[in-house]
C-alpha positions as CSV (number, residue, x, y, z in Angstrom):
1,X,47.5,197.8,206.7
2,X,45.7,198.0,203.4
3,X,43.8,194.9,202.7
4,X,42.2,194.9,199.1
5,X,41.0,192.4,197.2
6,X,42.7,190.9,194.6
7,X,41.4,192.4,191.1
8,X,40.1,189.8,188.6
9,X,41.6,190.1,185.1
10,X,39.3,189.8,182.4
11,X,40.2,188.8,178.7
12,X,39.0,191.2,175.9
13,X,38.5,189.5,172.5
14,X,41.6,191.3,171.1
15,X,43.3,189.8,173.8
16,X,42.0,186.5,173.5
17,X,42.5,186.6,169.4
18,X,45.8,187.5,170.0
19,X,46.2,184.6,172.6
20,X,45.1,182.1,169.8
21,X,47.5,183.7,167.4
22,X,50.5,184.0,169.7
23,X,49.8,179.9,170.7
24,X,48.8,179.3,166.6
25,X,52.4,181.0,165.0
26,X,54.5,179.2,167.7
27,X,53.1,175.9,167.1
28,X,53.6,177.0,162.9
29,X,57.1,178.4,164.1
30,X,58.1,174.9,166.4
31,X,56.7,171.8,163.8
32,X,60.1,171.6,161.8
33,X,62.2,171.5,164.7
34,X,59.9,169.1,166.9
35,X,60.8,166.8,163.9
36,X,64.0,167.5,162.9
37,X,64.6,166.8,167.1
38,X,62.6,163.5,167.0
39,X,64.3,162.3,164.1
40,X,67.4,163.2,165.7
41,X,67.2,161.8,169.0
42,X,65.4,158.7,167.3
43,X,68.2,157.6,164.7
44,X,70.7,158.3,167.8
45,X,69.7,154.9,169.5
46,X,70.8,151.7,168.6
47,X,67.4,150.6,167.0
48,X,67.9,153.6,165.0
49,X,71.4,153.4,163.8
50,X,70.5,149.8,162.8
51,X,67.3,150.8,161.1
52,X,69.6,153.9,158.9
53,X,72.7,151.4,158.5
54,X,71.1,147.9,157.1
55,X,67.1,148.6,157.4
56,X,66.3,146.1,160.4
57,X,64.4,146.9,162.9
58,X,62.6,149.6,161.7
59,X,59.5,151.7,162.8
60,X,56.2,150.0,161.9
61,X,54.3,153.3,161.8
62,X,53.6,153.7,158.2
63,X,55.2,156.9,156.8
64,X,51.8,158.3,155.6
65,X,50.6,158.4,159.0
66,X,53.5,160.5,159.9
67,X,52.9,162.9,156.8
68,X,49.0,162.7,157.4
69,X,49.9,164.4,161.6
70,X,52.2,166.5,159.9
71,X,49.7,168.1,157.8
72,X,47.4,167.7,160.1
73,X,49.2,170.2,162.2
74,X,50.0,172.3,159.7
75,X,46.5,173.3,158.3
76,X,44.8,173.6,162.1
77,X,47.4,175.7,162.5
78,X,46.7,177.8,159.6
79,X,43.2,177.8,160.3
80,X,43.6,179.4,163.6
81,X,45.4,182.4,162.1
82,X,42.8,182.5,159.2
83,X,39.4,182.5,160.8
84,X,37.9,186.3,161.2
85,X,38.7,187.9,164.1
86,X,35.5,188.6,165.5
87,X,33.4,185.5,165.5
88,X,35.0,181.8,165.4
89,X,36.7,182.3,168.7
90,X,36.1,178.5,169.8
91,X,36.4,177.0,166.8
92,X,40.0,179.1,166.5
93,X,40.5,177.5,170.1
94,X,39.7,173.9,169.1
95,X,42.3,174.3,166.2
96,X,44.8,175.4,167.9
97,X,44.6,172.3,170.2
98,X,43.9,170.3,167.1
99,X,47.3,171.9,166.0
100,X,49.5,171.2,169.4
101,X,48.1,167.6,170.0
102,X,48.6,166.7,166.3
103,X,52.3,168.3,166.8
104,X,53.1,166.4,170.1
105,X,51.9,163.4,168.8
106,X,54.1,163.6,165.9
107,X,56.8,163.6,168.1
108,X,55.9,161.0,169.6
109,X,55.1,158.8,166.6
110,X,58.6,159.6,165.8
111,X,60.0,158.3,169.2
112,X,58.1,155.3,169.5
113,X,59.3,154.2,166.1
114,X,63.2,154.1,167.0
């Protein structure tokens, strides 16, 4: 019986940049139909439909906000993909989360407004 210990993976910095990158372009790629899904799945309930058809009852979240967590996402996003590849590796990190939490809470926004 051959009992060895389990190896311990270690992360490179090519591997971690391209982690970062991988995680950046599929937040990029995934913003447009996050919202075009929440919007969907918003003006589908009755709060909705009454909002679209006779505009009662509609979301109080201002529609700058919703722009202002769009963009939001959009330029952490691209900021992770632009920092150099060498240095910045936490500050690429803590826009890619910038990117995903401003991207989920778009959707969100979006929900809780139908």
């Amino acid at each position: 019986m051959n009992t060895t210990a389990p190896q311990q993976v270690t992360l490179t910095p090519r591997h971690k940049y391209r982690l970062l990158v991988g995680w950046a372009v599929a937040g990029l790629v995934s913003l447009l139909p996050t919202v075009v899904l929440a919007w969907l799945a918003a003006v589908s309930t009755e709060r909705g439909g009454r909002c679209l058809m006779s505009g009662e009852q509609c979301s109080t979240i201002p529609g700058s906000a919703l722009y202002a967590v769009f963009w939001l996402s959009v330029a952490a996003g691209l900021t992770a993909l632009v920092r150099p590849r060498a240095r910045w590796t936490y500050a690429r990190l803590g826009a890619v989360l910038v990117q995903w939490g401003a991207q989920l809470t778009l959707g969100a926004m979006i929900l809780s407004g139908a």
